[in-house]
C-alpha positions in Angstrom: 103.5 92.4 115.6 102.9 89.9 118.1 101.3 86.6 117.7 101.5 87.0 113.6 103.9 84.2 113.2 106.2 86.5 111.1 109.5 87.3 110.9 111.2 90.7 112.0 112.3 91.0 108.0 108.6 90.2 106.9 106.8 92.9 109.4 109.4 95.6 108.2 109.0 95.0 104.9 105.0 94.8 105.0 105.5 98.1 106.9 107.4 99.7 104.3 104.9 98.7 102.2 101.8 100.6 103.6 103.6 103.6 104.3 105.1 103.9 100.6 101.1 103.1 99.5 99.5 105.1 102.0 98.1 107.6 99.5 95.1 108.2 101.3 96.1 112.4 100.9 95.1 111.5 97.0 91.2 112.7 95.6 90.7 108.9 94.5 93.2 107.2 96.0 94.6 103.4 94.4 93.1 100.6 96.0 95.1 97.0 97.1 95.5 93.9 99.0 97.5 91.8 100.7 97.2 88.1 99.1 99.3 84.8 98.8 101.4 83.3 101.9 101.6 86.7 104.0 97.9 87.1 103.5 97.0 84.1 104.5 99.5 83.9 107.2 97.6 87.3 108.9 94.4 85.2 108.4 95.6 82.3 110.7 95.8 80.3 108.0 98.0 77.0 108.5 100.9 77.2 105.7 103.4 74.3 105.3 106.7 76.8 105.0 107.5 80.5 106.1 106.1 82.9 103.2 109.4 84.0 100.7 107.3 86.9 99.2 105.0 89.4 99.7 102.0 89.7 96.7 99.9 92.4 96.3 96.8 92.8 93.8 95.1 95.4 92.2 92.7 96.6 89.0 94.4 97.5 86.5 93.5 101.1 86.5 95.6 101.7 89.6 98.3 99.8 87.9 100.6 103.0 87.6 100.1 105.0 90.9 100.6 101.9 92.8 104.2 101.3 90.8 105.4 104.8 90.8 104.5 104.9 94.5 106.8 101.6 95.0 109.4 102.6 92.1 112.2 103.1 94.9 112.1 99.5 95.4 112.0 98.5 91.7 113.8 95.1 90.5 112.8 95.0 87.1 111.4 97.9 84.3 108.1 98.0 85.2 104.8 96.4 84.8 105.0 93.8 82.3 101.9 91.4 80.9 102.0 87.7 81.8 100.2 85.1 79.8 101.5 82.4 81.8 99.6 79.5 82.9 95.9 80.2 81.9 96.2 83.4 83.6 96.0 87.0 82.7 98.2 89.9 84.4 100.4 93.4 84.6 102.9 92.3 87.0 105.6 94.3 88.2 108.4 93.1 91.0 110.3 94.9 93.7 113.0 94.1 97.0 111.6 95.8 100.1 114.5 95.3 102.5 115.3 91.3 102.0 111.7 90.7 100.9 110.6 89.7 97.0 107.3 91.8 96.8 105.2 91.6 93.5 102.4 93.9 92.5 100.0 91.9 90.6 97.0 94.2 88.3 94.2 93.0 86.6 94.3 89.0 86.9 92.5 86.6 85.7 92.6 82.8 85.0 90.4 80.8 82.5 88.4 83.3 79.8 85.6 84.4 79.7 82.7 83.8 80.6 83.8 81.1 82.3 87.0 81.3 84.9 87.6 83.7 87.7 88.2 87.7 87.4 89.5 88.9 89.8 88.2 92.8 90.9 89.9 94.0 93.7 87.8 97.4 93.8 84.4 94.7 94.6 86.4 92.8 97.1 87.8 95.6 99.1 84.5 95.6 101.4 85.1 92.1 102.4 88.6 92.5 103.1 89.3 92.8 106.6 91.9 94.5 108.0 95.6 94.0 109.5 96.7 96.2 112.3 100.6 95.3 111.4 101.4 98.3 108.9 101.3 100.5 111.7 99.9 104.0 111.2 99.2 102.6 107.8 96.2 100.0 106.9 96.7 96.4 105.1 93.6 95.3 103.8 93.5 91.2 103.0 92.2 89.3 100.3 89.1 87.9 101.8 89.2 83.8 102.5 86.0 83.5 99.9 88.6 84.8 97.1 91.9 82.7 98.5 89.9 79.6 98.4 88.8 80.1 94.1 91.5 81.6 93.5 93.8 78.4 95.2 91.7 75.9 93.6 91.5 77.1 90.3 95.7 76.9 90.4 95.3 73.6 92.0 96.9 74.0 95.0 95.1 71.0 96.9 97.0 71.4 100.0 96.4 75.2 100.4 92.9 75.0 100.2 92.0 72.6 102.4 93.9 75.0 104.9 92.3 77.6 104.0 88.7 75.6 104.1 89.3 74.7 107.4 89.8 78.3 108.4 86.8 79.2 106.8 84.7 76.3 108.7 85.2 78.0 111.9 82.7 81.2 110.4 81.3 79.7 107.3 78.3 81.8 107.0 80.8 84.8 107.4 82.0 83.7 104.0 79.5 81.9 102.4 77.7 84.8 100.7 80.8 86.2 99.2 81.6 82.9 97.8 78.3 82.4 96.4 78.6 86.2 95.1 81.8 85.2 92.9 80.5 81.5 92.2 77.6 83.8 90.2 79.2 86.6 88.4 82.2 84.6 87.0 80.0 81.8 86.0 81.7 79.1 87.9 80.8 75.8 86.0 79.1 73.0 88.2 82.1 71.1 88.5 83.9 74.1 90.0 81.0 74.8 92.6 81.2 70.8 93.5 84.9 71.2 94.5 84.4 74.1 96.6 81.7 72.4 98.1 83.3 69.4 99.2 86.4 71.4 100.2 83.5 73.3 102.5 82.2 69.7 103.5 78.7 70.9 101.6 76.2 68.6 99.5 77.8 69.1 95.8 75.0 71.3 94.5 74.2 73.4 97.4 74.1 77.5 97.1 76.9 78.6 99.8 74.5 81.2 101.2 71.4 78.7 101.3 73.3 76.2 103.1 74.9 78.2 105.8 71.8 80.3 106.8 70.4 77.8 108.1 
């Protein structure tokens, strides 16, 4: 698709994708979307090197439609839980034409109550969506999420990318933000650092601030 800044071998594979998820013709169908590099890529987000993979996220209830709809493209035995690095997930990997995808279900970093959750079913009315699947839609993970999500893991670089996307429409995002700030608890420290990566005063409520 023109003017995504992918490759031929990413749009293919992101096409094959939706089309092996589109199960729209299900009575509740499995709900997912697009996050990481290719994510942000589709959000005009600024990244420092091409993206290698293509991540998808999930509840974990939809866990096993969305890997037997994707099981043609399996590269390992299936969902699998990962305890790695403070976080919490069923992961399960696949090769879509030369592309590493991973479906990630149910993740979360930190414990509760205090970390970040992460419920795809709650985000899926703030994520906007990618014309590039075709006939099939790609929903993304909305900026409010990328931004936790990339700070919690400490990816300093990333997020001040993706703050400075989010600058151009803050108030677009702001009450999102403040909506996850609230129901995972975020401790002061962690509204602080979003704050200053928003250029905000350290204790200001994201929605308060911006609606002015």
């Amino acid at each position: 698709m023109a003017g995504t800044g992918m490759s031929y071998i990413q749009e293919t594979a992101l096409r094959k994708v939706a089309e092996a998820l589109d199960l729209s013709w299900m009575e509740k169908p499995p709900v997912w979307l697009l996050g990481g590099s290719c994510g942000l890529m589709l959000h005009n987000v600024s990244l420092s090197r091409p993206p290698a993979d293509i991540d998808l996220y999930a509840d974990l209830e939809d866990a096993a439609p969305l890997h037997e709809a994707l099981s043609c493209y399996s590269a390992d035995n299936g969902p699998e839980e990962d305890y790695s690095g403070n976080c919490y997930s069923r992961r399960s990997r696949y090769i879509v034409g030369e592309m590493k995808v991973e479906l990630v279900c149910g993740f979360r970093i930190g414990n509760p109550p205090f970390g970040y959750t992460v419920d795809v079913h709650s985000l899926l009315r703030h994520a906007p969506v990618s014309g590039i699947g075709g006939s099939s839609l790609i929903r993304l993970m909305p900026l409010a999420h990328e931004l936790l999500y990339n700070m919690l893991r400490g990816r300093t670089e990333r997020c001040r990318n993706i703050a400075g996307r989010m600058l151009s429409s803050l108030q677009q995002h702001a009450s999102l933000l403040e909506q996850l700030a609230e129901q995972n608890r975020l401790d002061p420290a962690c509204r602080a650092e979003l704050n200053r990566l928003l250029g905000q005063p350290p204790e200001t409520e994201f929605r308060k601030e911006t609606a002015r």
